[in-house]
C-alpha positions in Angstrom: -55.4 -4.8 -13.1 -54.4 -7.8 -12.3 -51.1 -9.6 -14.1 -49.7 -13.4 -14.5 -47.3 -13.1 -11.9 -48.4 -10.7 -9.3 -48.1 -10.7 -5.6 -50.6 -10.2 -3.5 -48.7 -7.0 -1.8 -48.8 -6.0 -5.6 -52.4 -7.0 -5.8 -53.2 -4.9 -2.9 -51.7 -2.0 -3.6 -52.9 -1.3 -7.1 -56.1 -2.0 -6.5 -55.9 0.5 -3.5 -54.2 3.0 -6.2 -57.4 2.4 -8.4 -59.7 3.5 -5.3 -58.0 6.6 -4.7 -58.1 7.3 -8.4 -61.5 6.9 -8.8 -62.6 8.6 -5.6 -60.9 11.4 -6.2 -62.3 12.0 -10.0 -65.9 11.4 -8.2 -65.2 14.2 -5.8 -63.9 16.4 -9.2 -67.7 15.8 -10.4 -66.9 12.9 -12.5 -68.6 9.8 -14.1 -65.9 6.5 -14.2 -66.3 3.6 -16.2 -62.8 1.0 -15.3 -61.7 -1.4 -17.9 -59.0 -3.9 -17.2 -56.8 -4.6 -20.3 -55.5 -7.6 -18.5 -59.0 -10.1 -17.8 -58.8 -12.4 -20.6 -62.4 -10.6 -22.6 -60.5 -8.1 -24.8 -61.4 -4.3 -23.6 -64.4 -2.5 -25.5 -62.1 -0.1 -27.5 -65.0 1.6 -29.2 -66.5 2.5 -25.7 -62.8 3.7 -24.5 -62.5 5.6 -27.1 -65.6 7.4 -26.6 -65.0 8.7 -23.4 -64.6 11.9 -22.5 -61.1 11.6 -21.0 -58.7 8.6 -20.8 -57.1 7.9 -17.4 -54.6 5.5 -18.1 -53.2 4.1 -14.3 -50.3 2.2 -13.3 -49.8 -1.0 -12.6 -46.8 -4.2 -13.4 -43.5 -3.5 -15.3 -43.9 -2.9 -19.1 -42.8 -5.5 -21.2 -38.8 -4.8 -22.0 -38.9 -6.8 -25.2 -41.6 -3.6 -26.3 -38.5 -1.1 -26.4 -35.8 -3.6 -27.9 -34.5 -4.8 -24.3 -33.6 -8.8 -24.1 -32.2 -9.2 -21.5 -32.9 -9.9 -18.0 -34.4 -7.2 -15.8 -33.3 -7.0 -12.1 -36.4 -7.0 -9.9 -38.9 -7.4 -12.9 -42.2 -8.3 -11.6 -46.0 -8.1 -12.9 -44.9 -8.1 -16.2 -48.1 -8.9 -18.9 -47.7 -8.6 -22.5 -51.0 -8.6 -23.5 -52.1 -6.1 -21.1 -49.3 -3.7 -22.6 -50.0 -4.5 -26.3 -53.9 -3.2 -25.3 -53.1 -0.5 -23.4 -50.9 0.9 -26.2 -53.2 0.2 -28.8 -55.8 3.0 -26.6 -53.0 5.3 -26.5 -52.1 5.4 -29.6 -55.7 5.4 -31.0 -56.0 8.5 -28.2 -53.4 10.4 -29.7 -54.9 10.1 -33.5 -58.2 11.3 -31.9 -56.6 14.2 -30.0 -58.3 12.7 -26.6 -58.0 14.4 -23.5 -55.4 11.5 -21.9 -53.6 11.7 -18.2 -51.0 8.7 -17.8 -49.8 8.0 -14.5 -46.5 5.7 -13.5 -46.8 2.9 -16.0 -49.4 4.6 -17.5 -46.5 7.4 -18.6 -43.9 4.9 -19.5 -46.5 3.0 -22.0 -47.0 6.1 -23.1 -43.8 6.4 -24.1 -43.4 3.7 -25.5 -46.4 4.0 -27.9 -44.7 6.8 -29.1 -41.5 5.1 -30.5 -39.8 6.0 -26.7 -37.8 3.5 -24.6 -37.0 2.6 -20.9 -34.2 2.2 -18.6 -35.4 -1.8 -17.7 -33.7 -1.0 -14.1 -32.3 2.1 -12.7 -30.2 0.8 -9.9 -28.7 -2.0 -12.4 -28.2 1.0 -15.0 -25.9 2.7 -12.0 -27.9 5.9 -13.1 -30.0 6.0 -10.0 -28.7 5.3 -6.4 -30.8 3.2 -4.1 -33.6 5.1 -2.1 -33.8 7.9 -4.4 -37.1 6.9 -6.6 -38.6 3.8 -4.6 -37.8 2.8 -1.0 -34.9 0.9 -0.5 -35.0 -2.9 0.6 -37.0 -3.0 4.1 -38.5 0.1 3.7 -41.7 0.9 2.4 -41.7 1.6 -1.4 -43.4 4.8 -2.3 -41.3 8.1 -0.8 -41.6 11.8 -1.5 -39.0 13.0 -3.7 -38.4 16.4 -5.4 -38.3 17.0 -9.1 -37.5 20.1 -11.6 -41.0 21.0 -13.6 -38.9 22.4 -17.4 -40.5 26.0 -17.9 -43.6 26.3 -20.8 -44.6 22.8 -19.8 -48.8 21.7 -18.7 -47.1 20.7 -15.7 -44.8 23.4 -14.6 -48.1 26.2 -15.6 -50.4 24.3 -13.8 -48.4 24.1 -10.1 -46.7 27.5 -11.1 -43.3 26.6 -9.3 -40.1 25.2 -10.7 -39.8 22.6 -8.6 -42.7 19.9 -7.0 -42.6 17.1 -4.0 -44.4 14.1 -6.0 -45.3 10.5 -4.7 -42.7 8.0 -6.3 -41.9 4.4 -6.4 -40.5 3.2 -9.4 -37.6 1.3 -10.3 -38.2 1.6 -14.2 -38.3 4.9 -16.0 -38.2 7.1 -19.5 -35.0 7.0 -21.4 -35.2 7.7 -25.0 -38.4 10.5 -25.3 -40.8 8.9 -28.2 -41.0 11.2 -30.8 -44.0 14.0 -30.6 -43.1 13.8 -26.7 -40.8 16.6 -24.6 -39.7 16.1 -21.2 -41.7 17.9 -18.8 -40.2 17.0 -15.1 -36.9 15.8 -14.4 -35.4 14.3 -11.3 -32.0 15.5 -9.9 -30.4 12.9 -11.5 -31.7 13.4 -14.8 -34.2 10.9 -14.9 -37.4 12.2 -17.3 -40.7 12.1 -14.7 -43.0 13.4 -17.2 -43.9 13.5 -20.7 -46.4 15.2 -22.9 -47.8 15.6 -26.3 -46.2 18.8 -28.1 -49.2 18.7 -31.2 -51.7 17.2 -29.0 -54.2 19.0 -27.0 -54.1 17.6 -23.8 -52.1 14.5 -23.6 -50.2 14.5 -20.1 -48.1 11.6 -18.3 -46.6 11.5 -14.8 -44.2 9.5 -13.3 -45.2 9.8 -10.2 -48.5 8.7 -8.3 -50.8 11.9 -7.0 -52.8 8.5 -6.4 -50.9 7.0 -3.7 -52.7 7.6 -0.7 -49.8 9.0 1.1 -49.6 11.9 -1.4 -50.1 15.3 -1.1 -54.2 15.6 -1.5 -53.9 19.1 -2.7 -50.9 18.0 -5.4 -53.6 15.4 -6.7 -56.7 17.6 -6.9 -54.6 20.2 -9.0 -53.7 17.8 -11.4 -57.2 15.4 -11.3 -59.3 19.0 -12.0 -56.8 20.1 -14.9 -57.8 17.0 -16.2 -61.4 17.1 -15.8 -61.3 20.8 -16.9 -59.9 20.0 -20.2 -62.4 17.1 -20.5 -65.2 19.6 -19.7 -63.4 22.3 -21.8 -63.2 20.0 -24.8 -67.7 19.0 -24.5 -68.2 22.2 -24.6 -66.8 22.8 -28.2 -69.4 22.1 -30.4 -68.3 19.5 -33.1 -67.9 20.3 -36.6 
C-alpha cells in the first residue's frame, strides 16, 4: 500500500511485509487476491467481502483525527485518510458478516478503531512507553523482538498454549481505549494492549505485532497463518443455510 507521504525505506519495507505475507499463506495451501485501499480506483468491496478470509496488513499511521486526536503526532508518517476510511468500511462490513478476519499492526489498530476504540497517537510522547521497548530506538533498526503476556481464554493464548510469546514489533502507535465488542488479548509489560479480538464474533483476531516481518520467528507465523486458514477452511465446510 502505498500512502501520500511515504518514504521509500517505508515503501520498501511494506511491500517486503506484503511478500512474506503472501508467501507464507501460499505455503498454508492458500489462494490470495491483494487489494490496495490506497490506489486512487476505490477497492471492489463486493469481491472483498466474498472472500473466504480477510487479511487485513499493516502499513502508514492511522489517521489521529479517526479517534478524536487533533493534535500533532510526534514522528507521524504515511498517514492516508482515505485508505483508513476504506479499510474500516471492510472491517466493519466483516464483522456484520461474521468473516473469518486476521489484522496485523495497523491492520489491529483500525480494527480498533472501527469498533468505537482509540490510540495512543505516540507512545514515547505519551511517557507510557520508554524508547527501545516496542520499535528500535533512533539508529537502530526498527523491528525488535520483544516479549508480551497472552491473557488466559484468549484465540491467542489457546493457540501458542503459553502465557507468555516473543513477537516481531515495531510500532510507535498502539491500542488505548478497547472498542466495544473487543477484549484485550496480549499485553506488553508495560501495559500496552498487543492484541484484540471479537468476543461475539467467530473468528475475528488482531495482532500487534508482525509474524510477517521477515526477521520473525517462522514457526510463530505458521501457527498463527494456519489458525487462520483452518478457520477459513472450517467455516466452507459448513454448509449454508
Amino acid at each position: 500500500m502505498t500512502t501520500p507521504d511515504q518514504s521509500q525505506f517505508s515503501f520498501e519495507l511494506n511491500r517486503d511485509l506484503i511478500q512474506v505475507a503472501i508467501a507464507s499463506l501460499h505455503e498454508h495451501g492458500a489462494r490470495v487476491e491483494l487489494h490496495d485501499v490506497a490506489v486512487d480506483a476505490e477497492p471492489d468491496f463486493a469481491a472483498i467481502a466474498a472472500a473466504d478470509g480477510i487479511l487485513v496488513l499493516g502499513g502508514g499511521d492511522v489517521d489521529a483525527t479517526l479517534y478524536g486526536h487533533f493534535d500533532e503526532v510526534p514522528g507521524e508518517g504515511g498517514k492516508d485518510r482515505r485508505a483508513d476510511d476504506r479499510e474500516i468500511k471492510v472491517i466493519q462490513d466483516g464483522i456484520a458478516a461474521d468473516a473469518i478476519m486476521l489484522h496485523l499492526c495497523r491492520g489491529s489498530q483500525l480494527l480498533n478503531v472501527a469498533c468505537g476504540g482509540s490510540l495512543y497517537p505516540d507512545l514515547e510522547s505519551a511517557q507510557l512507553s520508554p524508547a527501545g521497548l516496542h520499535k528500535g530506538s533512533k539508529g537502530e533498526p526498527l523491528f525488535l523482538d520483544e516479549e508480551v503476556k497472552l491473557v488466559e481464554g484468549s484465540k491467542v493464548r489457546e493457540l501458542y498454549g503459553t502465557p507468555t510469546l516473543t513477537v516481531r514489533n515495531g510500532h510507535h502507535q498502539a491500542v488505548r481505549r478497547v472498542g466495544e465488542g473487543l477484549r484485550a488479548t496480549a499485553v506488553a509489560h508495560d501495559g500496552v494492549v498487543e492484541g484484540t479480538e471479537r468476543i461475539d464474533n467467530t473468528w475475528v483476531v488482531g495482532v500487534q505485532w508482525h509474524p510477517e516481518e521477515a526477521g520473525a520467528s517462522k514457526a510463530d507465523r505458521d501457527v498463527l497463518f494456519a489458525e487462520f486458514l483452518a478457520q477459513v477452511r472450517a467455516r466452507k465446510a459448513v454448509p449454508a443455510l
